[in-house]
N, C-alpha and C positions, 0 to 999 in steps of 0.2 A: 396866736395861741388860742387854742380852743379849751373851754373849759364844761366838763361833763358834769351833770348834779342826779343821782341818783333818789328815787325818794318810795315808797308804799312797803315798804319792810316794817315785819310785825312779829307778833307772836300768835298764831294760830293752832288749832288740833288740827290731827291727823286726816286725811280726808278732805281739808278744805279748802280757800283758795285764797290767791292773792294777786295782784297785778301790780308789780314794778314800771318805774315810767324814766326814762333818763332823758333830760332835756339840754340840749346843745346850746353854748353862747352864740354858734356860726352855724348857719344852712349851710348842708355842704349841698354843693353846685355841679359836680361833676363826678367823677369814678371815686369811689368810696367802699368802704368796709366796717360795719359795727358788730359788734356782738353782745353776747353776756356771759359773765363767766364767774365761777363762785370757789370761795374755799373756805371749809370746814375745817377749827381746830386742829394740827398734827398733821394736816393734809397737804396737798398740792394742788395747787389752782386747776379750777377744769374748765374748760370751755363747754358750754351747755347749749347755745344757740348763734347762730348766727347768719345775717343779712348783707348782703350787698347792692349798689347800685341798679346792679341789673337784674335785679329782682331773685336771686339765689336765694335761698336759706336751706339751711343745715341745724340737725339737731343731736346733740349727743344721743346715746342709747337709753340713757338712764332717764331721759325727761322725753323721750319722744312720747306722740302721743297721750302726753298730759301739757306740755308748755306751750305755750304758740309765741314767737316772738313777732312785731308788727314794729311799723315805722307810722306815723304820720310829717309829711314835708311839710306842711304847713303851719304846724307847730315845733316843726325841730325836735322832735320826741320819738324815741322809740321805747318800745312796752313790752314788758314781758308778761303774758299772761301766765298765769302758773294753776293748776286744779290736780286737785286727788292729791295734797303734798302729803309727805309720809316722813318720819325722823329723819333719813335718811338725806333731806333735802333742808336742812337744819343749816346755814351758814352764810356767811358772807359773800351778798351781790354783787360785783360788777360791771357795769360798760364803759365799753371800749369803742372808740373809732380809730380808721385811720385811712387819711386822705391824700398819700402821695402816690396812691395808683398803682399799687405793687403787691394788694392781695386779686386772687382771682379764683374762680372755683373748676375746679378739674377732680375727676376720678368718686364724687360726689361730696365730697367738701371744700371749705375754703380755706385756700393756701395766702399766708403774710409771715412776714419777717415780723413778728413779736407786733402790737398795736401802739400807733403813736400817741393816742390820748385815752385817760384813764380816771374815771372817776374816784373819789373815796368812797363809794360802798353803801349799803343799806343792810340791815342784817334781818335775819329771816329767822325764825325760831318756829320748830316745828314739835309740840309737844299734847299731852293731854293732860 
C-alpha cells in the first residue's frame, strides 16, 4: 500500500503563488503515473497536471502556462508549482499515483483506468 501526504495549501490573493508538495511512503521503481487534480465546491474533480515515468507531462488548459508540475526521486515528492493563481483556482488539491503499468501517454495526454493511490487533499484558497 502506498500512502500520498499532500501539504503547502493556503490562502493567498489573486496573482500570487504557491507550491504543493506530495510525498510518497514508496519510491516507485519502475513504469508509473502521478498527477494532480483538484475540485472546487459543486464541481467535478479535474485533472490539472500530470507526469509519468518516462518523463511525459501534460497540463490542463486552465493551468497551462502558469503551473509546473515536477518530481524529485530522491525524495519521493512530486510538486506542484502554481503562480499568477486567480479565484478561479480556489479548491481542493489532489495527487494521485498509479503504479500497475497501465497508464501511458498517446494523442498528447495520459491515458489510466481511474489512479490507484490518492491522497486526502490540501486545500487552496484564492481570495483578496
Amino acid at each position: 500500500q502506498v500512502q500520498l501526504v499532500e501539504s503547502g495549501g493556503g490562502s493567498v490573493q489573486p496573482g500570487g503563488s504557491l507550491r504543493l508538495s506530495c510525498v510518497s511512503s514508496r519510491y516507485f521503481d519502475s513504469w508509473y503515473c502521478m498527477g494532480w487534480f483538484r475540485q472546487a465546491p459543486g464541481k467535478e474533480r479535474e485533472e490539472i497536471a500530470t507526469i509519468d515515468s518516462q518523463g511525459f507531462i501534460n497540463y490542463a488548459d486552465s493551468v497551462k502556462g502558469r503551473f509546473i508540475i515536477s518530481e524529485d526521486d530522491a525524495k519521493s515528492t512530486m510538486y506542484l508549482q502554481m503562480n499568477r493563481l486567480n479565484t478561479g483556482d480556489s479548491a481542493m488539491y489532489y495527487c494521485a499515483a498509479d503504479t500497475r503499468g497501465i497508464c501511458y501517454a498517446r494523442d498528447g495526454r495520459l491515458h489510466y483506468n481511474g489512479m490507484q493511490y490518492w491522497g486526502k487533499g490540501t486545500l487552496v484558497t484564492i481570495s483578496s
